[in-house]
N, C-alpha and C positions, 0 to 999 in steps of 0.2 A: 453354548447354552443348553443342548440338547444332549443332559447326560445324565444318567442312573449310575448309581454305587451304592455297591454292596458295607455294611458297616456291621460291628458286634453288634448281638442283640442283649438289651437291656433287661434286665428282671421285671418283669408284669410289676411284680410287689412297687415297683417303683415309678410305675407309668405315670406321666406326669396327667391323663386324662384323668387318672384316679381322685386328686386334688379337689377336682372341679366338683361342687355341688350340684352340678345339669345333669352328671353321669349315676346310675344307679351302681353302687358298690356289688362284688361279687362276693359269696361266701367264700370259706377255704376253700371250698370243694372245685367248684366253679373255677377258683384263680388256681387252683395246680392243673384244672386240666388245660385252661387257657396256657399254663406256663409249656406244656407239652406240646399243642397245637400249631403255637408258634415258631416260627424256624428261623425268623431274622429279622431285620429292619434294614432296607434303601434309604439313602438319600436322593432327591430327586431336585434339579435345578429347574427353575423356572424356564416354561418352553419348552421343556422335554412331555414329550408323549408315551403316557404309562401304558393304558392298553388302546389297544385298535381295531375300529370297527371289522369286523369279517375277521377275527382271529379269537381262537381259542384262549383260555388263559389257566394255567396251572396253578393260581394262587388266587386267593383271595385277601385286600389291603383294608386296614382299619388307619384313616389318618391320622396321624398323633400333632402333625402342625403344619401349619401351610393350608394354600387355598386352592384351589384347582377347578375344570370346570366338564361338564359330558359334551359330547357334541355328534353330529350326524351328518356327515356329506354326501350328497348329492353327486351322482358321478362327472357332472358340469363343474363343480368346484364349490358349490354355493354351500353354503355351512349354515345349521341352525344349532346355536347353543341350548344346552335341554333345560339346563340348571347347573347348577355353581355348588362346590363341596367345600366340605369344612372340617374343624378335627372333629374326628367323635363316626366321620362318617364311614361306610363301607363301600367298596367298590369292586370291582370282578365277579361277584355272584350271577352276575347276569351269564358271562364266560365258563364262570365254573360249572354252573348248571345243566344252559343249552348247550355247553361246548360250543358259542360262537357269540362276539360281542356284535349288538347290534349299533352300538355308540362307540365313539374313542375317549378316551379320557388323557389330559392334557393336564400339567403343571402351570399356574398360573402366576406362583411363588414358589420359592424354595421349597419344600417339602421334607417333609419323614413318614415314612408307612411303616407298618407294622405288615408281618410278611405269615399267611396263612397259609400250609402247603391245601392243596385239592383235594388230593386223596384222602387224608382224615377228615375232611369236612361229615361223613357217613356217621363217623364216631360220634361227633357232634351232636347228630339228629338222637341216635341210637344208646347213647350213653346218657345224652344233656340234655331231656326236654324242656327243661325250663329256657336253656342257650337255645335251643331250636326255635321258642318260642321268640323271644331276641330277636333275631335274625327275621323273624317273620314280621315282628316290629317294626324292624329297619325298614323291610322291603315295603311294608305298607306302608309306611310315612313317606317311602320316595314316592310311593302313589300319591298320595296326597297332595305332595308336593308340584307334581307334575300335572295332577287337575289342576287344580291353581294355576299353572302357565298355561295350561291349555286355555282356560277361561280368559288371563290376560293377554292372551292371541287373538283370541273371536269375539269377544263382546267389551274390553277397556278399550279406550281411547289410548290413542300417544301419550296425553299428559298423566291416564290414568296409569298407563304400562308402565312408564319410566317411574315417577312418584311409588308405584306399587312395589318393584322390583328393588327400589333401593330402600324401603322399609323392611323390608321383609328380610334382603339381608342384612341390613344393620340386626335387627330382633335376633335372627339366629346368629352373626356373630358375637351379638353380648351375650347370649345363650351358652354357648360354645368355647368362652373365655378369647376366640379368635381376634377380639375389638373391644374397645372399653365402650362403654355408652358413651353416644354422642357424636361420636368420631371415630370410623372405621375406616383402614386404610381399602383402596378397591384394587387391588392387583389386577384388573383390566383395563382393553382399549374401549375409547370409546365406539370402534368399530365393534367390539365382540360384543357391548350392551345391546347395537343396534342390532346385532347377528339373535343375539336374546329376543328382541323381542318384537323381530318383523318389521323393525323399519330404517331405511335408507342413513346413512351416518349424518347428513344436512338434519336432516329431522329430529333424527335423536338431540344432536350440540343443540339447536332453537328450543328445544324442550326443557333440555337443560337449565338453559339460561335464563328461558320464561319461568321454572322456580327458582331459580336464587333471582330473579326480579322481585317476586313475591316473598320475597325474606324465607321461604320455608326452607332452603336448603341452599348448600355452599360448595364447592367443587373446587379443591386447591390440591393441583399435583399428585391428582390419584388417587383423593384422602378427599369422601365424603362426610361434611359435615352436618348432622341434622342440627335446624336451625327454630322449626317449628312443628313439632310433630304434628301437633292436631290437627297442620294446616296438610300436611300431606298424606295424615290418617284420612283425612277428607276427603282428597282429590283423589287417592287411589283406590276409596272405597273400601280398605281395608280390614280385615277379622283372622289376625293368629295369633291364637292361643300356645304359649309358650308350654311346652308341659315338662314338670322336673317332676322327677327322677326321672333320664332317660335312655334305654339299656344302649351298651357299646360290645363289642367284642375286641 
């Protein structure tokens, strides 16, 4: 299950994220130097580990499909999940930057990436401020993103954490084209929710099960059903704003 492969890379012009109306288009300008930037595309199988904490990374990856997720181990063994990734997303700039990844990053599904060499990323800044600008997008929205779990760590409840965590990615999978509305498949265990979000796997499943009691949501074989939004907009207190156009590399 643990394996990366290398595969021909694809023409930008025909990048299937390009389709998607969540993604802001590039000019010509932009898509030739993208077309030069990029060096390849992996395939990556579910369970395989792309980058790893305390290791550098020569590349930087733009998802094209598949779901994956960050994570941060403790040298006891104990694992906090950071957040969950999707297409559209970027990964390795943490690596390419500090030259050391402080997370690892993990295949949760099959996968495809898009393959950045390091050393032009310079160009990037220096050529493409607008792309530069991008990329700064990204990394602040994983800010965002990561208040947000910080807040569902310290002040939600179990029933708010679990209800929050699985709106939020339904929203950005329909965002993402990753899930239709309604019904997103979850490519994890219910151990790694609980690893999300601090609490014991007993707790999690009771949580679970206490909302699809309340009709607001369904759990059938790894395949999240929302049942009632408003009831679980509710219970998890929930406010994100979907924003389109939104830039990719």
């Amino acid at each position: 299950m643990r394996h990366i492969s290398h595969r021909d890379r694809h023409d930008c012009t025909h990048c299937p994220l390009r389709k998607n109306p969540a993604f802001r288009p590039f000019d010509p300008e932009q898509l030739e130097f993208i077309k030069s930037f990029k060096v390849g595309e992996i395939s990556v199988s579910a369970g395989s580990t792309i980058l790893t904490q305390g290791q550098s990374s020569e590349a930087i990856y733009t998802v094209m499909k598949g779901w994956g997720f960050r994570s941060k181990t403790l040298d006891d063994g104990r694992e906090q999940i950071l957040n969950f990734i999707m297409p559209g997303d970027l990964i390795g700039l943490q690596g390419a930057v500090l030259e050391e990844m402080g997370h690892s990053v993990d295949a949760s599904s099959d996968m495809l990436l898009c393959v950045f060499e390091r050393q032009k990323l310079w160009s990037l800044f220096s050529k493409f401020p607008s792309l530069a600008y991008d990329l700064t997008w990204l990394a602040s929205r994983e800010e965002q993103l990561l208040d947000e779990h910080l807040i569902t760590l310290g002040r939600r409840s179990a029933m708010e954490r679990v209800a929050h965590v699985l709106v939020l990615l339904h929203d950005r999978a329909v965002e993402t084209g990753a899930a239709p509305e309604g019904t997103m498949p979850f490519p994890f265990s219910q151990q790694q929710l609980a690893n999300t979000l601090g609490l014991s796997l007993v707790h999690t499943n009771k949580t679970l099960r206490k909302l699809a009691a309340r009709g607001a949501m369904a759990w059938r074989d790894r395949t999240f059903v929302m049942m009632d939004r408003n009831a679980l907009c509710e219970i998890a207190k929930y406010d994100y704003t979907v924003l389109k156009p939104r830039p990719f590399i």
